[in-house]
C-alpha positions as CSV (number, residue, x, y, z in Angstrom):
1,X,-3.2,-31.6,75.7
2,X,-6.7,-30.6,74.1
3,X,-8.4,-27.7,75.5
4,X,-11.3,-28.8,77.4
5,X,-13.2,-25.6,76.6
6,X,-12.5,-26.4,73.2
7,X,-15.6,-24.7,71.0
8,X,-14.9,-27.8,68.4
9,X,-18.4,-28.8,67.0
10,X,-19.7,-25.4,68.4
11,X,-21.1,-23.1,65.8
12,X,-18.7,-20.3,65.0
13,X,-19.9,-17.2,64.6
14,X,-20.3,-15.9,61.2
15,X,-18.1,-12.0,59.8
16,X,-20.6,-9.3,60.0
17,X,-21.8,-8.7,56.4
18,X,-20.3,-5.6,53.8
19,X,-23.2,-3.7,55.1
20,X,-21.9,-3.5,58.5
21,X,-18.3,-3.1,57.4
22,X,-19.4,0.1,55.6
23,X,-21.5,1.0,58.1
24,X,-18.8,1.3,60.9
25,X,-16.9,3.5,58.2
26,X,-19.2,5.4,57.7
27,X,-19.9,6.5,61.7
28,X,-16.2,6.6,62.2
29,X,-15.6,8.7,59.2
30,X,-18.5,10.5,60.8
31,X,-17.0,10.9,64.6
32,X,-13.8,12.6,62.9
33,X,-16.0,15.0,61.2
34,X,-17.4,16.2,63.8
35,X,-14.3,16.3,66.1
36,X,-12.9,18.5,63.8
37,X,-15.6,20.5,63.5
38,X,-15.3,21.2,66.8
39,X,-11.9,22.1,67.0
40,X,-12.2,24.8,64.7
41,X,-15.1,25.9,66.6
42,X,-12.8,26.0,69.6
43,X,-10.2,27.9,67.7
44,X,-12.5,30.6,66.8
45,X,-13.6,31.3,70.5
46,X,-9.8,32.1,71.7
47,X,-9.3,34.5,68.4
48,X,-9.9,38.2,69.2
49,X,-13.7,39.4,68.5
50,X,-13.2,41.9,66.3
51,X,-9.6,43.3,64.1
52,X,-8.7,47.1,64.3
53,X,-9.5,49.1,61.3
54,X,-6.1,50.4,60.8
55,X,-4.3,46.7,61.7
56,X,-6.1,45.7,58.0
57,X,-3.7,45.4,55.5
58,X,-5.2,45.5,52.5
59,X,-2.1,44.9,50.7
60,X,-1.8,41.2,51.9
61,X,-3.1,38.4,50.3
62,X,-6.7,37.2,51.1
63,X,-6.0,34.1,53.1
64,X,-8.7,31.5,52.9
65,X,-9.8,30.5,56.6
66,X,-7.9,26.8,57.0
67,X,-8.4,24.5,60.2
68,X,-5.5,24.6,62.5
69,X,-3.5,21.6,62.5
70,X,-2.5,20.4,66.0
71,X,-0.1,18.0,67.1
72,X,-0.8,15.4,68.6
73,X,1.3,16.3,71.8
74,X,-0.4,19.2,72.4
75,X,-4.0,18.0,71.7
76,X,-3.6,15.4,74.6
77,X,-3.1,18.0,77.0
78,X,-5.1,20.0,78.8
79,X,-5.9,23.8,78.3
80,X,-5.0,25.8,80.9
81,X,-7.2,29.0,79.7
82,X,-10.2,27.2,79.4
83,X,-12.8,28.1,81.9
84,X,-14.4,25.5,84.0
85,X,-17.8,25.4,82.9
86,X,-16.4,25.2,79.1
87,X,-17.2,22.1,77.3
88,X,-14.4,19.7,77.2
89,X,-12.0,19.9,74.4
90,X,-12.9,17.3,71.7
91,X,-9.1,17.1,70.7
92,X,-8.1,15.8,73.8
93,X,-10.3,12.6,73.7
94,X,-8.2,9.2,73.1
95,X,-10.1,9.0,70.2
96,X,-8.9,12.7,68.9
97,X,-5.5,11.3,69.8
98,X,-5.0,8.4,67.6
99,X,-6.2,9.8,64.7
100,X,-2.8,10.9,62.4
101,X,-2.9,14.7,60.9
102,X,0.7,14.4,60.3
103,X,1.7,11.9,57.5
104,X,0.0,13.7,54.5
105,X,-1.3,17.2,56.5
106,X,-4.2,18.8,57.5
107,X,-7.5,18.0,56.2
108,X,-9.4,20.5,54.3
109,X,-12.6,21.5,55.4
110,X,-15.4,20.9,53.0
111,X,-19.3,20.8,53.7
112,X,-19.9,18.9,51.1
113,X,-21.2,15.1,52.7
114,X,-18.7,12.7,52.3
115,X,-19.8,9.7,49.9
116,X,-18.1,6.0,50.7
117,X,-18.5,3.8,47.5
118,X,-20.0,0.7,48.7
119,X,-17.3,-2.1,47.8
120,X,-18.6,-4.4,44.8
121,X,-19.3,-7.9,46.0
122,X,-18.7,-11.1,44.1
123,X,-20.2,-13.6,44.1
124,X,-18.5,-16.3,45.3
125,X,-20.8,-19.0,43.6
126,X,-20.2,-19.9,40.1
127,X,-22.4,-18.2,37.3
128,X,-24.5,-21.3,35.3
129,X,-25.2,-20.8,31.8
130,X,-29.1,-21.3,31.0
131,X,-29.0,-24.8,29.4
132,X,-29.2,-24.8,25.4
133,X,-32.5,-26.3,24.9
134,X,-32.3,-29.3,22.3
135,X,-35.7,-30.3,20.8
136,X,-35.9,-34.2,21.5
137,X,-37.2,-35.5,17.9
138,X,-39.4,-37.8,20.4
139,X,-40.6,-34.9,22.4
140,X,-42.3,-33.0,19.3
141,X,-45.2,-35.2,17.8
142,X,-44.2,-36.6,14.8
143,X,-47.3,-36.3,12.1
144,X,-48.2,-40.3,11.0
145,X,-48.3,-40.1,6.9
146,X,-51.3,-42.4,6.1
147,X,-51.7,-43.6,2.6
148,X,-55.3,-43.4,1.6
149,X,-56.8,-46.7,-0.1
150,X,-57.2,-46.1,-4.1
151,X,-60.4,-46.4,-5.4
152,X,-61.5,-49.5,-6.7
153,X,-61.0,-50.1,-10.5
154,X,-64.2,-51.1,-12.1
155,X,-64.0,-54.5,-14.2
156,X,-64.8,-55.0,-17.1
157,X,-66.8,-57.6,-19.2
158,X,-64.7,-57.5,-22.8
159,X,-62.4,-60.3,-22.3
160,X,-65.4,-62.1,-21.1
161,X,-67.2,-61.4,-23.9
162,X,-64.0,-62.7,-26.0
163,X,-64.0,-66.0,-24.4
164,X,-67.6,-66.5,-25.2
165,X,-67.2,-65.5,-28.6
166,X,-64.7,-68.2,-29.3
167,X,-67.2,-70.7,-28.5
168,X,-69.9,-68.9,-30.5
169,X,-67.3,-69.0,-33.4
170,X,-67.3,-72.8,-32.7
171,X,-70.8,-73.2,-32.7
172,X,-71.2,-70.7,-36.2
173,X,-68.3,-73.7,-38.0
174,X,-70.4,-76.3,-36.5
175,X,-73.9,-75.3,-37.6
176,X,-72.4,-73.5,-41.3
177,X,-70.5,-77.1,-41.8
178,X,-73.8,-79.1,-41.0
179,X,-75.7,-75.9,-43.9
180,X,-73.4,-76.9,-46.4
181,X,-73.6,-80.6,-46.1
182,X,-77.5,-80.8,-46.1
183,X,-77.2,-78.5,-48.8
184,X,-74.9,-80.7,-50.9
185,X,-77.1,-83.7,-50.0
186,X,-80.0,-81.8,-50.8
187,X,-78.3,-81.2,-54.7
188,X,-77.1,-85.2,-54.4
189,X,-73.7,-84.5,-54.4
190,X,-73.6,-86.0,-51.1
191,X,-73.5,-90.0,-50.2
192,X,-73.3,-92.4,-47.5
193,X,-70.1,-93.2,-49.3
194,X,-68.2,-89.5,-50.2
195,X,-69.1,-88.4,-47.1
196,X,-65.9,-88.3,-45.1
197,X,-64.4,-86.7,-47.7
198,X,-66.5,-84.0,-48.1
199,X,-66.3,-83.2,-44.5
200,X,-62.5,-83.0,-45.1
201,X,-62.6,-81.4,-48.0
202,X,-64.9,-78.7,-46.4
203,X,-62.5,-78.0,-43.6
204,X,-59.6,-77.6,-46.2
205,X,-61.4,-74.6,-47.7
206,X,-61.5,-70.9,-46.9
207,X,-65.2,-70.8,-48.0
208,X,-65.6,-72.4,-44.3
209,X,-63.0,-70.0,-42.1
210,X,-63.5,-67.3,-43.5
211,X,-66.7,-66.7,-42.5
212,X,-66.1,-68.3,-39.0
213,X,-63.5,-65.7,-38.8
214,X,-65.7,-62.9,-39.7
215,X,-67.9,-63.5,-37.1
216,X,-65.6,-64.1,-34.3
217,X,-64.4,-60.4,-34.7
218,X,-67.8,-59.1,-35.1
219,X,-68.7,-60.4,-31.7
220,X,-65.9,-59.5,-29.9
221,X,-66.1,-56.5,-31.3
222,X,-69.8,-56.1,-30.4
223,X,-69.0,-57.4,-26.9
224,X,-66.7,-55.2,-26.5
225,X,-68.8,-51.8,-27.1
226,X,-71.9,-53.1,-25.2
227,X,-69.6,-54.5,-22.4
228,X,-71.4,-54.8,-19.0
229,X,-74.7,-53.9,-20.7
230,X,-77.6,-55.9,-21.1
231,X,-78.6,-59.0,-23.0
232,X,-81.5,-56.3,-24.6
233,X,-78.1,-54.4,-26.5
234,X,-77.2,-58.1,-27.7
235,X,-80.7,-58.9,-29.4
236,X,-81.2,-55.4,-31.1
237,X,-77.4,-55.2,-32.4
238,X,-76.8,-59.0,-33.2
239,X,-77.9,-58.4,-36.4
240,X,-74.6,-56.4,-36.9
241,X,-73.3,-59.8,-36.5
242,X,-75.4,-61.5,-38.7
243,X,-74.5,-59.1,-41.5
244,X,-71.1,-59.5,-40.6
245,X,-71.1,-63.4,-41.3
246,X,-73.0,-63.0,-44.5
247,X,-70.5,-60.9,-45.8
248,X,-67.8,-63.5,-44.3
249,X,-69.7,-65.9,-46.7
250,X,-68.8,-63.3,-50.3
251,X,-65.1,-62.7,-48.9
252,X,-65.0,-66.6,-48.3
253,X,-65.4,-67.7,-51.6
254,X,-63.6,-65.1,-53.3
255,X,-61.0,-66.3,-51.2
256,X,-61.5,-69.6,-52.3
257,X,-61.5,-68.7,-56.3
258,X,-59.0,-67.0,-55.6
259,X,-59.7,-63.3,-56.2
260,X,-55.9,-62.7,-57.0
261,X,-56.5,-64.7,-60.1
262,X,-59.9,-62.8,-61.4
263,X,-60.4,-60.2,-63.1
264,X,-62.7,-57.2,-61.7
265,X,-65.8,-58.3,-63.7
266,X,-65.1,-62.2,-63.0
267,X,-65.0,-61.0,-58.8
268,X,-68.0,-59.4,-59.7
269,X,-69.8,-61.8,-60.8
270,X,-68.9,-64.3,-58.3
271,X,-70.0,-61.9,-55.6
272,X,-72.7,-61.5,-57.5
273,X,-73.8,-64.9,-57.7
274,X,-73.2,-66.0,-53.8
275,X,-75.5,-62.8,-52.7
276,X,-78.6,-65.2,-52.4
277,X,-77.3,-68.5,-52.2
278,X,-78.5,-70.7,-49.4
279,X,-75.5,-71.2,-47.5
280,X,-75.0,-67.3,-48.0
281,X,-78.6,-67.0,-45.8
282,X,-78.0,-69.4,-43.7
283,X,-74.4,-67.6,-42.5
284,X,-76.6,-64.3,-42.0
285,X,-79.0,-66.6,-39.5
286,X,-76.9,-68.6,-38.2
287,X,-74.6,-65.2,-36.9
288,X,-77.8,-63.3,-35.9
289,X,-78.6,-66.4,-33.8
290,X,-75.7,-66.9,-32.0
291,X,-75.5,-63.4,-30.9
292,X,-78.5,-63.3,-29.2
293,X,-77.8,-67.1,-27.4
294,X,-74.4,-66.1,-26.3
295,X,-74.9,-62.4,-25.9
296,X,-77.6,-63.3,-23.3
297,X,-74.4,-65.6,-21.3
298,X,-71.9,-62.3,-21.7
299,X,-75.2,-60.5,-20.5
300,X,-75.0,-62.7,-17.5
301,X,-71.6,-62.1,-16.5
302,X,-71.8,-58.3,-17.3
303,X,-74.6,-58.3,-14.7
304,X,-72.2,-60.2,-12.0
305,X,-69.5,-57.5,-13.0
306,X,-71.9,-55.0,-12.4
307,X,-72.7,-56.4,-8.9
308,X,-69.1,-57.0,-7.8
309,X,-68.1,-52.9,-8.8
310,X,-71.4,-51.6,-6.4
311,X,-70.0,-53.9,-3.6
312,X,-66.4,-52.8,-3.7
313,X,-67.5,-49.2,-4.2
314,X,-69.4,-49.6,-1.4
315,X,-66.4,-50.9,0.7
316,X,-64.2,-48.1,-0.6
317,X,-66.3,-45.9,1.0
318,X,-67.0,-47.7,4.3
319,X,-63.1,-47.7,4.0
320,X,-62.7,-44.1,3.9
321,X,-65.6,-43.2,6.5
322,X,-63.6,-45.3,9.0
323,X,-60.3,-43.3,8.8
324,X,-57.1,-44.9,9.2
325,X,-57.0,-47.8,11.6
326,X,-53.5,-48.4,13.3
327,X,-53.3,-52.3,13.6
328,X,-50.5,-54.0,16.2
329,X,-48.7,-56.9,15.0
């Protein structure tokens, strides 16, 4: 059967802590102090007062004064000498009585306090190492490399001014073809009826390409220094040109001799004699024209060049003023 004073869901009372464990070892290590204290005070009141002179042995051994051990027996009874209004015997107290002076003997009397190590006290909870802390790669901000826009590459005008001279080339065979027929029709050596194959004839020689050669690579190469400058650079240099495609003229008909089969003085000569010809002019004008005509169209385009290199230098630097920009797909 169950216990119906049963204390079950009752809160039980909780062991005193260590403090109070040493503390009730201490008082009761105190409380035997003190009892024997006063048992060798007692024993000293019962001894004679005072020791004849002559019952001195000096002799005999010094004997340090020891507390007297009593039995137990003996401390539980009374004393029979003790007078009435004497204090009661401290040795004959229950608590005198249980205490055991036999098993290892007598305690020795020392004034010195008496020191109780306090008893070392675990813990009975289980010790928790700090936590290693681990840097998250996510936790730290991670720096954003941005690549900076390159700066825009200016364009040029030289190929430009390429293109246009092969169609100024064109133009210098047309009109020198058109010289050199009125020139021959001029003399009489051209009729309604040789006509074709003069103009055949004509583009079979190098007295024609040559010179339309010439000044093809005089352009280009003028085009290519002036580049995006403007059509004033074409009208002062195209004479450059113009000199180049009278010269085109000499090396054309030495070409056309050949020179490989002349002598020195018989090249000579020939030069010589195609310094002032007509046709010889008329290549000088002719180039010099040209240049100027289709210098002033690569002008043109140089200047739209020009225009298109301010505007993306302009948006390069609107570009960097804004900073990177971070766009979601």
């Amino acid at each position: 059967m169950s216990d119906p004073k049963s204390s079950y869901g009752e809160p039980v009372e909780e062991p005193n802590g260590v403090d109070d464990v040493v503390g009730r070892a201490n008082e009761g290590l105190a409380d035997a102090e003190a009892a024997r204290r006063d048992a060798v005070d007692a024993d000293s009141s019962t001894a004679p007062a005072s020791t004849p002179a002559d019952a001195y042995d000096a002799s005999a051994p010094a004997v340090a004064d020891e507390p007297a051990v009593v039995p137990a027996d003996e401390a539980a009874a009374p004393a029979t000498d003790t007078p009435a209004d004497a204090e009661p015997d401290p040795w004959a107290s229950p608590e005198a009585a249980s205490l055991d002076y036999t098993s290892t003997g007598a305690p020795v009397a020392d004034d010195a306090p008496t020191v109780v190590a306090a008893p070392v006290v675990t813990p009975s909870e289980p010790v928790v190492a700090e936590p290693t802390v681990v840097a998250a790669a996510a936790a730290a901000p991670q720096p954003i490399f941005v690549q900076a826009p390159e700066a825009p590459r200016p364009r040029g005008n030289r190929a430009a001014a390429g293109a246009i001279g092969l169609l100024a080339a064109l133009a210098f065979a047309v009109l020198y073809l058109a010289v050199w027929l009125g020139i021959d029709a001029i003399e009489g050596d051209l009729t309604g009826e040789n006509v074709g194959t003069t103009v055949v004839g004509a583009l079979g020689t190098w007295s024609l390409w040559v010179p339309v050669v010439v000044f093809f690579f005089a352009f280009w190469l003028l085009g290519a220094i002036i580049n995006r400058g403007r059509w004033g650079a074409w009208v002062v240099f195209g004479i450059l040109v113009g000199v180049a495609a009278y010269g085109g003229h000499i090396l054309g008909a030495l070409f056309q001799a050949p020179f490989w089969e002349l002598t020195a003085t018989e090249g000579g000569d020939l030069a010589e004699a195609e310094l002032l010809t007509p046709l010889a002019i008329a290549a000088f004008v002719i180039g010099r024209e040209l240049t100027i005509w289709f210098g002033a169209w690569a002008a043109s385009r140089a200047k739209r060049v020009t225009e298109l290199n301010i505007e993306a230098q302009r948006e390069y630097e609107r570009t960097l003023e804004a900073g990177p920009q971070l766009v979601r797909a």
